[in-house]
C-alpha positions, 0 to 999 in steps of 0.5 A: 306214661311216666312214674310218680315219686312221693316221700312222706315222713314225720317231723318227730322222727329224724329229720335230718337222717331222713333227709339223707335217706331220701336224697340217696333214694332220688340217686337211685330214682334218677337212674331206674325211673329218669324224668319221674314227676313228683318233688324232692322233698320229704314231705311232713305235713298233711297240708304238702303232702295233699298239694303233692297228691293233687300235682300228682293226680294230674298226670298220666302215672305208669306207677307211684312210688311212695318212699315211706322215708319215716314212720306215717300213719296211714291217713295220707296213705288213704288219700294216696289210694282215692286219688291215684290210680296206678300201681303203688309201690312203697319203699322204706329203709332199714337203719342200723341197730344201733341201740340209740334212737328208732331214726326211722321206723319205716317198715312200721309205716309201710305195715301200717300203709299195707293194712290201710290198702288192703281192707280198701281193695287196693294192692301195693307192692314194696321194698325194703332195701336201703338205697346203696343196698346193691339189689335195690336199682334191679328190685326197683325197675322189675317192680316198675315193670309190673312184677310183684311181691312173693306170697309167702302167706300159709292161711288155714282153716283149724279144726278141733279134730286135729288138735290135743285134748290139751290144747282144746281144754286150754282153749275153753279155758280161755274162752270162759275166762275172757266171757264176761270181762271188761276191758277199758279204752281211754280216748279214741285211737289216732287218725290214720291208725285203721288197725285200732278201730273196733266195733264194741258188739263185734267184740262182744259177740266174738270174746263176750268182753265188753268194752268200757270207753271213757275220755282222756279227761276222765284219765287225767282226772283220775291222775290229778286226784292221785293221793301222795302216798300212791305216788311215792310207793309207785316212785319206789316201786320205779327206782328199785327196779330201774336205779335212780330216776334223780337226772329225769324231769321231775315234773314230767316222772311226776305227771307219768307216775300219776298217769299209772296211778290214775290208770290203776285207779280207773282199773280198779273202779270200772273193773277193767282187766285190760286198757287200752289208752290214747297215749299220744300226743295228749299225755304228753302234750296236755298232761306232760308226761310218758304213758309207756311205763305206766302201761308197762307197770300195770301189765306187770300187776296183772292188768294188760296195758295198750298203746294207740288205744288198740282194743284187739292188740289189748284182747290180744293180750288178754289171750295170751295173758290167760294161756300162758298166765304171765305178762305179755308185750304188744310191739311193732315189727320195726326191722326184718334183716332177710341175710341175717334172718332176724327181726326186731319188735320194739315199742318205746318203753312199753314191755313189762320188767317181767320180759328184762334180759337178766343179764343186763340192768333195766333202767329208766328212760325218755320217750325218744320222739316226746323227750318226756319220761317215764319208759322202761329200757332194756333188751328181751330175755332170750327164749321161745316166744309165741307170736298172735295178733287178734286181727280184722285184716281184710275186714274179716276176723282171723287169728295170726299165729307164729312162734320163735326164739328171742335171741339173747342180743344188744338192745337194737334200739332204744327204749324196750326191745327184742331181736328174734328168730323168727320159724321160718325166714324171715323175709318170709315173715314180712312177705306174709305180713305185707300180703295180708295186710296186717296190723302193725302190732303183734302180741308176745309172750314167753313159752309155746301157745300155737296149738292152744291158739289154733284150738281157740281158733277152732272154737271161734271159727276163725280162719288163721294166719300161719305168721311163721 
């Protein structure tokens, strides 16, 4: 039997990069898996990469090697899974934190393949090392051999006897506050992003929220019909809090302000208290500008924003904003540094001002795949974070919990973004993440709210996550 090699990857990432990072790990394949099938090339279309599964699904696999060398959603992922029957192991790389650019964004892939896997009954096993890291050639061949990933996950069942009185007001608190709201969705999420799928009855029943669905359409409508004055007030209101917006392109700030503007108006009308918007590729391929400040500006006016149009991190989101009465952030894990025991949650430019570091000048930003703006950029402020996900992991409800401390640090990358020190280790953090399957975005919000989400869970008799 022989061993399968693949390597997927998006153009809008690093290309160049990635191709490096593949060549290294084919230098490393050549060693542990010498005679593996599968081409060389990273493959960033769908088209090449179902030729490269068919080519595949020919041969008699001990094992399939995925390098995860960029970010992918997980559309290709799934079609790995149906095609192939032999064990998967996913291997993407950690970058530098440099400050500049997410070249890679790897570990969100294999986040993103994990969940995809586990709600089809599939296991994987995976590995985030760089390629010249000097375990990687041993971490590999004990995976070939058929040896697994450490379990790290702490799954409990809460009960509200073994909570504060405190703690189980709270959750009542936000259990009648969410009863009754509407939270809307803008479009439909991205193929390949199983994680923001949802059932409007399933979210009805669980948080008596109703979700109002309308078209991008509707969205860009509401952006052209934005009167001037709105515009100018939210380029002021943009320019004090990030410094001069002069050096952007100007028609693309325009169409991001009227995206806010239209987003506000649409919140105000349909009396959304959260949003949840397809924000790529369409904002800026067909309306010409950024979404991410526009979400991020709206949080801060107290109406949650979401990317990916991501129903349950935006009910993530209205949960944290009701416990902790101050704006949350819903961000992708993008780096876990196992020696250095640190992670990084990262999106664009999607976290609201409120989140800044002090020490350190907010300022305005493009997109660093799209090239448009408007994003906010800054690191996190230091302190004690809590950590939830709203999840259907598995196909089943469930809450993650955890907690940590936002270290006061460089910006890793660039756009808005938070080094943290996670409760416990913090490879533990991604074994229980990757062993569970969960989504790739994870609500953040400043104070300590575990025990007030352990009661929620209780209320809600749903099973939790220990993240940390």
């Amino acid at each position: 039997m022989t061993v399968g090699v693949i390597a997927l990857g998006r153009p809008t990432f690093d290309v160049e990069y990635a191709g490096e990072v593949a060549a290294e790990a084919f230098a490393i394949l050549d060693g542990v898996a010498p005679g593996f099938v599968g081409g060389r090339d990273v493959l960033f279309d769908a088209a090449s990469t179902s030729r490269a599964i068919d080519d595949l699904e020919q041969q008699d696999l001990s094992a399939l090697i995925v390098l995860q060398v960029t970010f992918t959603d997980a559309t290709m992922t799934a079609e790995l899974a149906t095609a192939i029957d032999a064990p998967l192991i996913f291997w993407a790389f950690p970058e530098d934190r440099t400050g500049a650019r997410l070249r890679l964004n790897g570990l969100c892939g294999i986040n993103l393949a994990a969940h995809a896997l586990r709600r089809r009954g599939r296991d994987l096993a995976y590995l985030y090392l760089r390629a010249h890291d000097r375990q990687a050639p041993d971490e590999l061949a004990r995976l070939l051999a058929g040896g697994t990933n450490v379990d790290r996950a702490a799954r409990i069942v809460p009960a509200a006897g073994e909570l504060s009185t405190s703690a189980l007001r709270a959750a009542e608190q936000v259990e009648e506050s969410l009863d009754g709201l509407r939270t809307g969705v803008i479009g439909d999420y991205p193929d390949g992003f199983d994680p923001c799928r949802y059932d409007v009855e399933a979210v009805r029943r669980l948080t008596g929220v109703t979700v109002d669905r309308i078209e991008l359409a509707d969205l860009f409508a509401a952006a052209d019909s934005v009167p001037p004055e709105t515009l100018t007030e939210a380029r002021g209101r943009a320019a004090t809090a990030l410094g001069p917006l002069d050096d952007l392109d100007q028609t693309a700030l325009d169409s991001s302000l009227r995206l806010y503007g239209g987003m506000r108006e649409l919140a105000g009308s349909r009396e959304w208290s959260g949003v949840a918007t397809r924000c790529w590729p369409e904002c800026f391929a067909e309306y010409g500008g950024a979404a991410c400040a526009p979400q991020a500006m709206l949080t801060d006016d107290g109406i949650p924003g979401m990317c990916e149009a991501d129903v349950y991190g935006n009910l993530t989101s209205l949960i944290l904003n009701e416990l902790a009465a101050e704006a949350p952030f819903v961000a992708d894990l993008v780096d876990i540094d196992a020696a250095g025991d640190t992670g990084v949650f990262w999106h664009c430019g999607l976290a609201p001002l409120s989140m800044a570091d002090p020490e350190i000048d907010p300022t305005p930003t493009v997109h660093s795949n799209r090239r448009k703006p408007l994003l906010h950029e800054f690191p996190l402020k230091p302190g004690r974070v809590t950590i939830c996900r709203l999840s259907q992991a598995g196909d089943a409800h469930k809450l993650v919990v955890g907690g940590g401390d936002m270290l006061a640090a460089p910006l890793p990358f660039s756009g808005t973004a938070g080094t943290i020190r996670f409760d416990k280790p913090a490879g533990d953090v991604l074994a229980t993440i990757m062993a569970e399957g969960l989504e790739h975005h994870y609500g953040i919000v400043y104070g300590e709210y575990e025990e007030e989400l352990l009661a929620l869970a209780a209320r809600w008799e749903l099973p939790v996550v220990n993240l940390t």
